[in-house]
C-alpha positions as CSV (number, residue, x, y, z in Angstrom):
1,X,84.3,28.6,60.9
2,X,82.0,30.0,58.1
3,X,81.9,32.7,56.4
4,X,78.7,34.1,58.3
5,X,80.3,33.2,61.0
6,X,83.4,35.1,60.9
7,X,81.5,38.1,59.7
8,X,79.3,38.1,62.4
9,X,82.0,37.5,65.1
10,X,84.3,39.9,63.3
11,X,81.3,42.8,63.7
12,X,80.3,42.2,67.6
13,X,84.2,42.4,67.8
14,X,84.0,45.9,66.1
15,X,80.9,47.2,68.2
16,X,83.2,45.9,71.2
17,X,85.7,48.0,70.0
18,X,83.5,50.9,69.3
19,X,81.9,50.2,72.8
20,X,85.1,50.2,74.6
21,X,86.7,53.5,72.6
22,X,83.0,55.1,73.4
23,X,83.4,54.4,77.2
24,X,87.3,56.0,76.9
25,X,86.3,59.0,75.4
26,X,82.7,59.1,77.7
27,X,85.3,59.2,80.3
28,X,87.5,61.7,79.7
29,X,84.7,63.9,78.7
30,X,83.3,63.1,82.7
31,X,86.6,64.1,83.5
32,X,86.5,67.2,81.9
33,X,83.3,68.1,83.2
34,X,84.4,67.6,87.1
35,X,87.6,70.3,85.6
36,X,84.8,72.5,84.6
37,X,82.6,72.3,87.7
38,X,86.1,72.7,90.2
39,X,86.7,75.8,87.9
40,X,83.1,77.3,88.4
41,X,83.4,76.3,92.1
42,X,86.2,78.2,92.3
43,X,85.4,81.2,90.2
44,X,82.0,81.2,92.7
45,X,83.9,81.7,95.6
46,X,86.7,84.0,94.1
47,X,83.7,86.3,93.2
48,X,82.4,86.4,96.5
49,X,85.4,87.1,98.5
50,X,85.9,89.7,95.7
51,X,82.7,91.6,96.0
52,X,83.6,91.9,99.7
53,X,86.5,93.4,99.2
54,X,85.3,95.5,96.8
55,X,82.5,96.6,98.8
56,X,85.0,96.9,101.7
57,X,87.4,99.1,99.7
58,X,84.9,101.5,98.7
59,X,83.0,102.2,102.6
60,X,84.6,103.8,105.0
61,X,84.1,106.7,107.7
62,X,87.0,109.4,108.3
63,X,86.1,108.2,112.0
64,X,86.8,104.8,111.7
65,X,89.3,105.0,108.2
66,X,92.1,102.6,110.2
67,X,88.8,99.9,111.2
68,X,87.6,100.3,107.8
69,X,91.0,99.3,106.0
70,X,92.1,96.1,107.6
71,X,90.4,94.4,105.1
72,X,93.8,95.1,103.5
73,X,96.3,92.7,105.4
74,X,92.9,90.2,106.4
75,X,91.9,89.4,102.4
76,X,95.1,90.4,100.9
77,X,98.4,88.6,99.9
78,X,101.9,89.6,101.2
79,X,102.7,91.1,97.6
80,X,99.2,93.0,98.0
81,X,99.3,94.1,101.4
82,X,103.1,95.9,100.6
83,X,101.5,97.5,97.6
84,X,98.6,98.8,100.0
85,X,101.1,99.0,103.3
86,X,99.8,100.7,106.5
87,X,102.0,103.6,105.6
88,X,100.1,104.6,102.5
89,X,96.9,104.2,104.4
90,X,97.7,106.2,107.2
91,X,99.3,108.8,105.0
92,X,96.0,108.9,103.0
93,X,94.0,109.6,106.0
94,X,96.0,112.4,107.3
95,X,96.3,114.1,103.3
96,X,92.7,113.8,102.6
97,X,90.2,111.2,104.5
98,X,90.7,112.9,108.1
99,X,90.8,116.8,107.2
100,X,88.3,116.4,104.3
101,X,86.2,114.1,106.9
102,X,85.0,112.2,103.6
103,X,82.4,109.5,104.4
104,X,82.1,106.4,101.5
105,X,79.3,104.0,100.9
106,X,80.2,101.5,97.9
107,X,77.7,99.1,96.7
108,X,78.5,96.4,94.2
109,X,76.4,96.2,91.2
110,X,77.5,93.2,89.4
111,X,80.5,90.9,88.4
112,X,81.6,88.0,86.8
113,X,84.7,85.7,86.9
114,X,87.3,83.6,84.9
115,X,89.5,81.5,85.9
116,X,93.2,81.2,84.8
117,X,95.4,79.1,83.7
118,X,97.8,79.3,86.9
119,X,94.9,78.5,88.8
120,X,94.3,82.2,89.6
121,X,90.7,83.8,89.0
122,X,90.7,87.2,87.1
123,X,87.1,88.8,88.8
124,X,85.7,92.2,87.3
125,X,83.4,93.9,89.5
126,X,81.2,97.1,88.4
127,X,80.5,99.2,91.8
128,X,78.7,102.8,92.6
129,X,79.9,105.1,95.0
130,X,78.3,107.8,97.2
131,X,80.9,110.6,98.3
132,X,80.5,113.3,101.2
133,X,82.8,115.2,102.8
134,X,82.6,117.9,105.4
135,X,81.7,120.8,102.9
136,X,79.1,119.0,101.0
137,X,77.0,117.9,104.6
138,X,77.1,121.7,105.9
139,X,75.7,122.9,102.4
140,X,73.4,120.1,102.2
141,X,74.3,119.1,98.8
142,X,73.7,115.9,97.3
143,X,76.6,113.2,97.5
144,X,78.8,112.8,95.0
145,X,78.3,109.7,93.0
146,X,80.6,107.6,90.9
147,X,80.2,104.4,88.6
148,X,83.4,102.5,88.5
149,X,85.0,98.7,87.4
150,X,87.4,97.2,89.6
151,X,89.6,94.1,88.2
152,X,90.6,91.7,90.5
153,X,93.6,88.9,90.5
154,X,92.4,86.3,93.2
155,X,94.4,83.5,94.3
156,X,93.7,81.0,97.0
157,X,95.8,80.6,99.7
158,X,95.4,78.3,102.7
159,X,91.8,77.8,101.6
160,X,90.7,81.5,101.5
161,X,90.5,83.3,98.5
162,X,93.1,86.1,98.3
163,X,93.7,89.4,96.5
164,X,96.8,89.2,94.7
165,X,96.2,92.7,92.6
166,X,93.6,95.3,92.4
167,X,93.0,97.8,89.6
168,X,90.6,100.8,89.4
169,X,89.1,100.9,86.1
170,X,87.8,104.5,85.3
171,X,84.2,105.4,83.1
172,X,83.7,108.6,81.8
């Protein structure tokens, strides 16, 4: 073989090579990319069922307060729903929803996602709030109104998205 020869052989064999390593890492960048789009996927839907129970959390009637909370045992886990058990509820409507007759409207304003490591989505949700209660209807005041964040650990169980934990972020 001459020396052209070899050279020329010798550098196809390199762009091969090149070719080849270019496909491997083409590859696992594709890979990485379908990661990325199962992670938005997921954060997507985590932030939906999050805003509903958000939005769920904050609207309720003193009328229909034990309606109005089963969102807590339908969207929650089994650690969540003993942290929010039917006895807190209940004893929360007799201290204060039922004889202050308070009336909620929430609205969700705007919220954005990341998922986790564990496969858990972390969603923080920014709400408003409208307030009455008993006194402020026979006065014919204006509703009380408060801004508020709400954090969110959502994990998906059985293919529903879940809430694991809920904290109440306070604005001054």
């Amino acid at each position: 073989m001459s020396g052209r020869l070899r050279v020329a052989v010798g550098g196809l064999a390199l762009l091969l090579i090149a070719a080849i390593a270019g496909c491997v890492l083409l590859w696992g960048d594709r890979s990485d990319l379908d990661e990325l789009k199962d992670h938005q996927a997921d954060e997507a839907a985590a932030t939906k069922a999050a805003e509903e129970v958000v939005y769920s959390w904050l609207t309720y009637d003193y009328r229909t307060y034990a309606e109005d909370m089963a969102w807590v045992t339908e969207d929650g886990t089994a650690s969540f729903e003993e942290e929010y058990a039917p006895e807190t509820l209940v004893a929360l409507r007799k201290k204060m929803v039922g004889p202050r007759q308070l009336i909620s409207k929430g609205r969700v304003v705007e919220s954005a996602a990341t998922w986790e490591k564990d496969g858990k989505v972390k969603v923080l949700v920014f709400t408003d709030q409208t307030l009455t209660d008993k006194d402020i209807r026979q006065q014919r005041k204006p509703a009380l109104h408060a801004r508020s964040g709400v954090e969110l650990t959502m994990v998906e169980q059985g293919g529903e998205w879940l809430v694991d934990e809920l904290v109440q972020l306070q604005f001054e």
